[in-house]
Residue frames as a rotation matrix with the C-alpha (Angstrom) as fourth column:
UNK 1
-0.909 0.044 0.414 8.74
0.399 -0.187 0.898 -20.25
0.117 0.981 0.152 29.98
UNK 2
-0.706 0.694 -0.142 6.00
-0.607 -0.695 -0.386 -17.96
-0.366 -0.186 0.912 29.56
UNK 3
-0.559 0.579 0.593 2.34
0.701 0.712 -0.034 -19.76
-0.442 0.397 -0.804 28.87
UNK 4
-0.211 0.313 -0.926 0.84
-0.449 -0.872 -0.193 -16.95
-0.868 0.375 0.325 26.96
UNK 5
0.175 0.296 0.939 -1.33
0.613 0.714 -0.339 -18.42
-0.771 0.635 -0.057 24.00
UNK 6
-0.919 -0.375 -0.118 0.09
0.083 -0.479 0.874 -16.77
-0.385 0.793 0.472 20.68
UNK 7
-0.278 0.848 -0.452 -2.67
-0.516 -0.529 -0.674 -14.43
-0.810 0.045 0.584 19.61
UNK 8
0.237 0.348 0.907 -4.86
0.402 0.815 -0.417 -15.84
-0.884 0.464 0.053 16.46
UNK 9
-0.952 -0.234 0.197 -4.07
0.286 -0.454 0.844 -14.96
-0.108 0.860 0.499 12.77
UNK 10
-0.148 0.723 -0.675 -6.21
-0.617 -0.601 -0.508 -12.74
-0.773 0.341 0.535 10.98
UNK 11
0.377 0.696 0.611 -8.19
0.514 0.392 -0.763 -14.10
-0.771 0.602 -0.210 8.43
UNK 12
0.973 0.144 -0.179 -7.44
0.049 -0.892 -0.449 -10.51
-0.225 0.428 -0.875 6.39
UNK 13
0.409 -0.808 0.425 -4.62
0.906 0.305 -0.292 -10.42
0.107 0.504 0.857 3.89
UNK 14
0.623 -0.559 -0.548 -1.91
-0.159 -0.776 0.610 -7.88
-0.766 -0.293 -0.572 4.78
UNK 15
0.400 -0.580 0.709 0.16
0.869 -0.004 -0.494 -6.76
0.290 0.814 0.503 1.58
UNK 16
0.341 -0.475 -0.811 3.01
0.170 -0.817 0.550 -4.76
-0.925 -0.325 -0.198 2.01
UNK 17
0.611 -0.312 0.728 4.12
0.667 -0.292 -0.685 -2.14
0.427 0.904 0.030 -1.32
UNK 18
0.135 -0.294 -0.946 6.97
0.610 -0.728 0.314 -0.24
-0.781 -0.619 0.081 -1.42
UNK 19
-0.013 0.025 -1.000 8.01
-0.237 -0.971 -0.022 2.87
-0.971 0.237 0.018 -2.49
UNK 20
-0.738 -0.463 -0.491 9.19
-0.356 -0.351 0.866 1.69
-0.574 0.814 0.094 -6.03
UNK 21
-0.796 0.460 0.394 6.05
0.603 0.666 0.440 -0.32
-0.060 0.588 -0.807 -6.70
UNK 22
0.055 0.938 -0.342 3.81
0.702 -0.280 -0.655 2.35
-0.710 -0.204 -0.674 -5.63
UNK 23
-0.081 -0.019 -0.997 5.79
-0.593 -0.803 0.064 5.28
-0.801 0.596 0.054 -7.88
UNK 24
-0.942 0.262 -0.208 5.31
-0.244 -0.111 0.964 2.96
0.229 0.959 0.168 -11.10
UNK 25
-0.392 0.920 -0.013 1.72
0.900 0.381 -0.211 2.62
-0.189 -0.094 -0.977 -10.14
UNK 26
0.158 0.517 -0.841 1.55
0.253 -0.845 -0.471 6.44
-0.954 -0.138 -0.264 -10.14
UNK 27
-0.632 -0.642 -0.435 3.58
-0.482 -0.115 0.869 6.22
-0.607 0.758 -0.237 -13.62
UNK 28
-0.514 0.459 0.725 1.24
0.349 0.884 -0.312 3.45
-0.783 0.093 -0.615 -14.77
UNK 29
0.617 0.766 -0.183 -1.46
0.311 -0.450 -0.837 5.90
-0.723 0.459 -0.516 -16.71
UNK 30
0.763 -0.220 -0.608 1.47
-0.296 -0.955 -0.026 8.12
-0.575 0.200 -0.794 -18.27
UNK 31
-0.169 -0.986 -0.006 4.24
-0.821 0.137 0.554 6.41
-0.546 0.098 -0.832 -19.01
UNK 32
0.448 0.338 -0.827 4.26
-0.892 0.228 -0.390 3.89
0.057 0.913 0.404 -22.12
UNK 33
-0.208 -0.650 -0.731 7.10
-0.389 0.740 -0.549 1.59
0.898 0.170 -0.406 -20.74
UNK 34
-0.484 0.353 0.801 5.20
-0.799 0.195 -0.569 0.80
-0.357 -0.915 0.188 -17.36
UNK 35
-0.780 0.477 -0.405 3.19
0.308 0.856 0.415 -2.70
0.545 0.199 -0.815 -17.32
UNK 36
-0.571 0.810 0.132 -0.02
-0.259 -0.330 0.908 -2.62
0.779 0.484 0.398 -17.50
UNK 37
-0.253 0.199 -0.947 -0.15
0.610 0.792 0.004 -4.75
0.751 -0.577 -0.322 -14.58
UNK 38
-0.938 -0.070 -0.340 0.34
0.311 -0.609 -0.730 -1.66
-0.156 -0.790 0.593 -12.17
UNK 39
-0.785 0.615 0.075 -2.72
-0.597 -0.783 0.174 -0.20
0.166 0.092 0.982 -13.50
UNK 40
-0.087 0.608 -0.789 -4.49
-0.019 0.791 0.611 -3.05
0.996 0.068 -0.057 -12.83
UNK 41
-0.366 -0.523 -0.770 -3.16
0.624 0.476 -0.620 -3.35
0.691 -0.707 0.152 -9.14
UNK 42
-0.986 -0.167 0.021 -4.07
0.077 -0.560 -0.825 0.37
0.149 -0.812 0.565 -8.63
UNK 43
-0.586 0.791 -0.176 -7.48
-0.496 -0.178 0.850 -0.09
0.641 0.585 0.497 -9.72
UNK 44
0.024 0.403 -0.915 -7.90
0.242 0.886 0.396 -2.90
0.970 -0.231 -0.076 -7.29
UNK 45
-0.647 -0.696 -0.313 -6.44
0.729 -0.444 -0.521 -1.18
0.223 -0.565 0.794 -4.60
UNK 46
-0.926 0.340 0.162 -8.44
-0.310 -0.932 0.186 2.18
0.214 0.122 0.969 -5.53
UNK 47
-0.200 0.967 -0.158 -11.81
-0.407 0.064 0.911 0.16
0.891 0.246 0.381 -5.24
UNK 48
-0.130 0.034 -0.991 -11.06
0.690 0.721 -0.066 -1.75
0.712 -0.692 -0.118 -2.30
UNK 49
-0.888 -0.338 -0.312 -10.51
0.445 -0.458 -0.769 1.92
0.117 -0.822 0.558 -0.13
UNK 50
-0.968 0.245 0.063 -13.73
-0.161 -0.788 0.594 3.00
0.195 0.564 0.802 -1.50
UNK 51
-0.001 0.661 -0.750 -15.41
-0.249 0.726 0.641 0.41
0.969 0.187 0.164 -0.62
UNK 52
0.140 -0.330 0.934 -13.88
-0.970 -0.233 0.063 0.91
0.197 -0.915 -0.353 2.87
UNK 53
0.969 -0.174 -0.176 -12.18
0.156 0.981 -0.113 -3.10
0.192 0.082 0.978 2.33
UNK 54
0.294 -0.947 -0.128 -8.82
0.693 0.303 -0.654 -1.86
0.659 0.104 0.745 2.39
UNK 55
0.925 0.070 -0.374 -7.13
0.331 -0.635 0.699 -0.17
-0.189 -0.770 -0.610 5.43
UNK 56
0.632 -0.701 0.331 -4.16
0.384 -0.088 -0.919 2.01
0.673 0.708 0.213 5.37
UNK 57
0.647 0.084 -0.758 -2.34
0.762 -0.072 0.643 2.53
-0.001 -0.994 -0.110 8.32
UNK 58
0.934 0.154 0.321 -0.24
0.289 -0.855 -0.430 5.45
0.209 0.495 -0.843 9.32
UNK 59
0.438 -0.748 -0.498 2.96
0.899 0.358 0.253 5.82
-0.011 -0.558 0.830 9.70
UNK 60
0.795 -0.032 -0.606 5.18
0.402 -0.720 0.565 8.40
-0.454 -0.693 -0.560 11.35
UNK 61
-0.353 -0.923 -0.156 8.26
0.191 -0.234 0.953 8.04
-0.916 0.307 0.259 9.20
UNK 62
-0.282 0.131 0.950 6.26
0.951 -0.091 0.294 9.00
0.126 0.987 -0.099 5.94
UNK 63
0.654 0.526 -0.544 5.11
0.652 -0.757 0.052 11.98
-0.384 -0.389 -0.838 7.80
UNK 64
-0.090 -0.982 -0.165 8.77
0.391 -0.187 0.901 12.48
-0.916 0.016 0.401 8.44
UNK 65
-0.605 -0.562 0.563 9.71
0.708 -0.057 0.704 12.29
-0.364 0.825 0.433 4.72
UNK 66
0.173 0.838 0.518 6.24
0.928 -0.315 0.199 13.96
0.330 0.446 -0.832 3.38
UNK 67
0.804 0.278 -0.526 7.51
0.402 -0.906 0.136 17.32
-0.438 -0.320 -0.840 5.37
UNK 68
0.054 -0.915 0.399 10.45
0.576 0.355 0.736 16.91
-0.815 0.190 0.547 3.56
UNK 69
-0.164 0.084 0.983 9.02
0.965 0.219 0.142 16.91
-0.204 0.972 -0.117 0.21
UNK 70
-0.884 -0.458 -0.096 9.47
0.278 -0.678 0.680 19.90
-0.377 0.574 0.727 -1.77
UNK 71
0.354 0.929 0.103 5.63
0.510 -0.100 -0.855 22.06
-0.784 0.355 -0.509 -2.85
C-alpha cells in the first residue's frame, strides 16, 4: 500500500452552480416569477469577485460550448 499522506483540506469553501441555477440568476432582475433568493446569491457572488474573494476557474468544455453559442 502506498504511504502517501492525503493532502490537507482547504479551509476555503468550494461551491459548485450549475447551468440552471446560474440562468435563473441571470433571469433574477427581469423576470417576476424568479425568487428573490437568486438575486441575493448573485449579489454575493458579484461582491465576492470584486473583492478578488471568489475564484473562478476555467474550464475547457465551456469554451467548447461558448464557441458554439450563436452572436
Amino acid at each position: 500500500m502506498n504511504n502517501i499522506p492525503a493532502p490537507k483540506r482547504t479551509q476555503k469553501l468550494l461551491v459548485y452552480l450549475d447551468q440552471n441555477f446560474l440562468s435563473e440568476m441571470s433571469k433574477a432582475e427581469t423576470h417576476e416569477k424568479v425568487r428573490t433568493e437568486f438575486k441575493e446569491v448573485y449579489e454575493l457572488l458579484h461582491r465576492g469577485f470584486i473583492e478578488e474573494k471568489l475564484v473562478v476557474p476555467g474550464s475547457w468544455l465551456h469554451d467548447v460550448e461558448s464557441s458554439l453559442a450563436r452572436t
